[in-house]
C-alpha positions in Angstrom: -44.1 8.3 -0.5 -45.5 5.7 2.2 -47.3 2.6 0.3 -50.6 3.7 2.0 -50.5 6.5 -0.5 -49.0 4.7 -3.4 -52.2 3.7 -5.9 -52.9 0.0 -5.7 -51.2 -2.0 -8.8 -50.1 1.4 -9.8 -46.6 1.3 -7.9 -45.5 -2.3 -9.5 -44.7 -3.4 -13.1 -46.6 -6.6 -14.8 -43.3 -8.6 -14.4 -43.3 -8.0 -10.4 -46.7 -8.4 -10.1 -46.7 -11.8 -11.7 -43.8 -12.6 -10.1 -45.4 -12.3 -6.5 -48.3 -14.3 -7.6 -45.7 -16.8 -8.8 -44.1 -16.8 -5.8 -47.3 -17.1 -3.8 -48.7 -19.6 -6.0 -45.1 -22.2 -5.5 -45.1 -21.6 -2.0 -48.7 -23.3 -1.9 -47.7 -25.9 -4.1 -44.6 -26.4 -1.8 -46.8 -26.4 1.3 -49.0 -29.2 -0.5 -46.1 -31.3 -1.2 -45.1 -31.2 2.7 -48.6 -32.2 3.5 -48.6 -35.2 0.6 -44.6 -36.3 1.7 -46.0 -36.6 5.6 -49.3 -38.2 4.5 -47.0 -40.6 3.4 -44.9 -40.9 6.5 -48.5 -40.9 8.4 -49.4 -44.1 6.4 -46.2 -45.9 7.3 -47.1 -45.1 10.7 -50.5 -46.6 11.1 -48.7 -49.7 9.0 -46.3 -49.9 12.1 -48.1 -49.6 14.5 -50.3 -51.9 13.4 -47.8 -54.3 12.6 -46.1 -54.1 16.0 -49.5 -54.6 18.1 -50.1 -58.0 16.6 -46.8 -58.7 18.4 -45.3 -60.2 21.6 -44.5 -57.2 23.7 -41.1 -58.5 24.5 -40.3 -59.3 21.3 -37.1 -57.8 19.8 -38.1 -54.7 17.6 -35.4 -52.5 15.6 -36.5 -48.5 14.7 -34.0 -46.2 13.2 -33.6 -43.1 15.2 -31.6 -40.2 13.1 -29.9 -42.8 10.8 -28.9 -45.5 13.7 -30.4 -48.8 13.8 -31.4 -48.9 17.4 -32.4 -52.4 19.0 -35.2 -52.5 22.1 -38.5 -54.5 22.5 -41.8 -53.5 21.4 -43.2 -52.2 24.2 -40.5 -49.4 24.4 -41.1 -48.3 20.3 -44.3 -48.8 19.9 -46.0 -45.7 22.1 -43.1 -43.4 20.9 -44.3 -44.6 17.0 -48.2 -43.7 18.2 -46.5 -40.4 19.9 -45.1 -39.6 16.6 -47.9 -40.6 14.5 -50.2 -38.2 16.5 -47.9 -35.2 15.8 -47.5 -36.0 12.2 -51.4 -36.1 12.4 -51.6 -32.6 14.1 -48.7 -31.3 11.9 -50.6 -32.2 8.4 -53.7 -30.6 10.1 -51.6 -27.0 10.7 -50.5 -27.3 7.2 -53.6 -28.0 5.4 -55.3 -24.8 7.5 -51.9 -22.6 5.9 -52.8 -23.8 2.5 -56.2 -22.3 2.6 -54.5 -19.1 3.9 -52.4 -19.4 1.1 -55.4 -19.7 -1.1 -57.0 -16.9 0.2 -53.9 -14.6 0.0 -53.6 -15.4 -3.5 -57.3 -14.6 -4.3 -56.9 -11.3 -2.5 -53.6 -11.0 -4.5 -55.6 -11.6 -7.3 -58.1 -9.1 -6.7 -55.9 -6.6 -5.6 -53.6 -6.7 -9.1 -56.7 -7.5 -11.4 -55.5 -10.9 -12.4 -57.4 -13.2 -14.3 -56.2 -16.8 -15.1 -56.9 -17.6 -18.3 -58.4 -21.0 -19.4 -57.3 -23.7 -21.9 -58.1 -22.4 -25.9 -61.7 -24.7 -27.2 -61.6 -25.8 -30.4 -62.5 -22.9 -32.7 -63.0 -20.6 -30.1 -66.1 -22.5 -28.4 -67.0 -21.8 -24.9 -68.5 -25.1 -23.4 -70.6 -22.8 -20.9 -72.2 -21.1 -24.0 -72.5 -24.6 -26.0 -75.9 -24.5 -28.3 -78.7 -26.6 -27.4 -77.9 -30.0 -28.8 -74.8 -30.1 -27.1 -72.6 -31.6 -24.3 -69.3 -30.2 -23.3 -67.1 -33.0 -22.5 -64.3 -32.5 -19.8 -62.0 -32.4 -22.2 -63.4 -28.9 -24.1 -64.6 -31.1 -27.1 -68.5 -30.8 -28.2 -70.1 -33.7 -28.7 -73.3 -34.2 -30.6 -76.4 -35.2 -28.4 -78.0 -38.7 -29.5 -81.7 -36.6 -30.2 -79.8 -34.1 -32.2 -78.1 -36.6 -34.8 -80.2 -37.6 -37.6 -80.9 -41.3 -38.5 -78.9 -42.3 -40.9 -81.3 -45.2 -42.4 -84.2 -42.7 -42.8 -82.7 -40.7 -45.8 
């Protein structure tokens, strides 16, 4: 049997099913750690860069190149550092476009499989969507009393 004809969430067991959501759902977290690791690296950059245009040209600069110190002058390193600042640029630009792929081929995973993420237990069973009038749902799940709800204390 082809899987055109195979019924849809029919063909795979729970465990496979929420293993390829796993699976999904780490390789987007893996993609955002790439984009946070060369934010980082793009950061050091700018600092550089900035660093070594405040400079004499001439001046004696060291860069490491592949794990060798290499010695030139600033005007050699510093367009190759704006080079590779630009492509780390572009590169964290590509990435952050596969993350919302990502995102969307786990929502369609998500609607395919009929999988519903279920939110953090409230405190005895209380929705903060559905809190009664009176109420505030804190970020935290925890109803708190409004102020014109609460009676004066000093008036009983």
């Amino acid at each position: 049997m082809a899987d055109k004809d195979k019924p849809k969430g029919k063909s795979l067991t729970n465990e496979q099913i929420l293993a390829g959501f796993n699976q999904l759902r780490q390789a987007q977290r893996s993609i955002n750690n790439k984009i946070i690791e060369l934010e980082n690296d793009l950061n050091e950059h700018v600092l550089v860069i900035d660093a070594l245009k405040a400079v004499d040209q001439d001046r004696k600069c060291f860069r490491s190149i592949g794990g060798v110190l290499v010695e030139r002058n600033v005007k050699e390193i510093l367009p190759s550092v704006i080079e590779n600042k630009e492509m780390i640029a572009k590169t964290i630009e590509a990435l952050k476009s596969k993350v919302v792929e990502k995102g969307q081929e786990i929502n369609d995973y998500m609607d395919k499989h009929n999988i519903k993420i279920r939110q953090e237990p409230y405190d005895k069973g209380e929705n903060p969507q559905e809190s009664k009038p009176g109420t505030q749902a804190s970020s935290s799940g925890i109803l708190v009393a409004d102020s014109s709800s609460v009676a004066n204390p000093s008036s009983s």
